[in-house]
N, C-alpha and C positions, 0 to 999 in steps of 0.2 A: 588172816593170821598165818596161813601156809605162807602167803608171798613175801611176808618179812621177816619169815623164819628164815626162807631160802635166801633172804638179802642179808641176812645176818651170818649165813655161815660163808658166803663168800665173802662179805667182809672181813671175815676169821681170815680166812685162805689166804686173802691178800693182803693182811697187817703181818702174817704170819712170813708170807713169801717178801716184803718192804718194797722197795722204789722195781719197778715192773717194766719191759719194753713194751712192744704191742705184739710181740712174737711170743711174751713171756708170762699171758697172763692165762689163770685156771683156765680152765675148757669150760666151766658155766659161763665166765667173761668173755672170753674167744667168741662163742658162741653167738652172743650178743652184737660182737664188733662184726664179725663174718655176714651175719643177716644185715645189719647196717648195710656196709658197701655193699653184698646182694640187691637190695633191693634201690639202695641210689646210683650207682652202677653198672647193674642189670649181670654182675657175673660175680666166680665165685672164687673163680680160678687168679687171684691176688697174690702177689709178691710184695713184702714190704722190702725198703730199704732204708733203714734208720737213720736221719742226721746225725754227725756228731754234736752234742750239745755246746761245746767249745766256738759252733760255728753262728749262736748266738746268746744274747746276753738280756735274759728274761727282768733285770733290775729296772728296768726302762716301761716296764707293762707290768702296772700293778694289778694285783688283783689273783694273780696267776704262781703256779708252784707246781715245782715236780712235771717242767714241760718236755715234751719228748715229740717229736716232727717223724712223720716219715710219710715216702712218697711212696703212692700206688701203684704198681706196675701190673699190666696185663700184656702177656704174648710178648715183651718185651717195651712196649710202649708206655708211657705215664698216663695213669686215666685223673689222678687226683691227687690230692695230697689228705695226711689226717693228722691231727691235732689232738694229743695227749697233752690232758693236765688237771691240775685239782686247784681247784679253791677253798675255802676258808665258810663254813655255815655258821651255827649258833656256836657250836663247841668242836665239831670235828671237820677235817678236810674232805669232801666226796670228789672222787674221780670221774671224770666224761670225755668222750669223744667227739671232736669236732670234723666231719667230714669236707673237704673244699673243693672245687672241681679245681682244673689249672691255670682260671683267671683269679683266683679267689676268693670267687664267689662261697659264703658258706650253703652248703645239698644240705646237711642232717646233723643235729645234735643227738648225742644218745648219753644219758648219766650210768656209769658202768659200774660205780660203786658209792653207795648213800651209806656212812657209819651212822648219820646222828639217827635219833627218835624224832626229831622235829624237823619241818621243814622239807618230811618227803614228796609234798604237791607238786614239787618241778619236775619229775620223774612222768609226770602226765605228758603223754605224746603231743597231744591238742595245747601245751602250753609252750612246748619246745617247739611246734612249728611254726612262733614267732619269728625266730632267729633264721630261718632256711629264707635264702638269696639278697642276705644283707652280707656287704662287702667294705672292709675295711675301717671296721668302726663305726661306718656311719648309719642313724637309723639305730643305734643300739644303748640307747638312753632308756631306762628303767622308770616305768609311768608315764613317757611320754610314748615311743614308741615299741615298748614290751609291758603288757600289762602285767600289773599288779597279779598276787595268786592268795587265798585265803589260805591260812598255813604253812606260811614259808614267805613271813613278815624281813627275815633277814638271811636268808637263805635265794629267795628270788635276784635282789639286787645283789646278791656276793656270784652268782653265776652269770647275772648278766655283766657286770664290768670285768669277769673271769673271760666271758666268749667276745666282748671288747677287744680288750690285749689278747686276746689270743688273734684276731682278725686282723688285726692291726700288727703282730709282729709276723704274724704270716705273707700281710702286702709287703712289709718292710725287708723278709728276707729274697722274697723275689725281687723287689725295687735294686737289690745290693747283689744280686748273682749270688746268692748261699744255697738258693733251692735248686 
């Protein structure tokens, strides 16, 4: 009960604050993305630098909305890139981050913000760490190779063809020099 109380007022926070950078979200969500790259990464000490979203065109990668790119930098160097963006559940959109190193490989999915009441099983670490070192789409068919999850009948497949196009316009904008 405490822990979807606290998922429920950062969803407040962040309906309240609308479309969000990765520099620009609460400190309980910060929080969350910071420990992410900590621990895939191994530091802490992160620089993002935002794509313009001008510099690609999400109508091509269904499944996907409200996407936001930016690459990681350490000491000056790029350690990875991260993937902002929301999908579509039963009734409301949830926000997650997609971690990639810089072949784009995906390291770590994290859901940073769930509104609905149903369909919050994805949020289980042990189900997200399907998705870590699949590259490029491929491997990322729902019931074939990500299983299924008991309570989150439409919510499982709407984040797995989300982290799809999301992998798939990630190889696409390195393939094209954007990244």
């Amino acid at each position: 009960m405490k822990r979807l109380l606290q998922v429920l007022i950062v969803a407040s926070i962040v309906l309240i604050y609308g479309d969000v950078n990765a520099k620009d979200y609460p400190k309980p969500i910060q929080k969350r993305i910071d420990k992410a790259i900590k621990s895939t990464f191994g530091t802490e000490d992160v620089s993002f630098i935002d794509l313009s979203e001008v510099s690609y065109d999400i109508t091509r990668f269904p499944g996907i909305e409200k996407v936001s790119v930016s690459k990681l930098m350490n000491e000056g160097a790029e350690i990875g890139l991260a993937g902002f963006a929301s999908s579509k559940g039963k009734n409301d959109l949830f926000d997650y981050l997609v971690l990639f190193d810089k072949s784009m490989t995906i390291k770590k999915v994290v859901i940073l913000v769930y509104r609905s009441s149903y369909g919050g099983e994805i949020m289980a670490k042990y189900w997200l760490k399907q998705f870590e070192g699949k590259y490029n789409g491929e491997q990322l068919e729902f019931n074939k190779d990500i299983d299924s999850i008991s309570g989150a009948t439409i919510t499982a497949p709407s984040i797995t063809a989300g982290i799809k196009s999301l992998s798939l316009l990630m190889v696409h904008l390195k393939e094209t020099g954007k990244l």
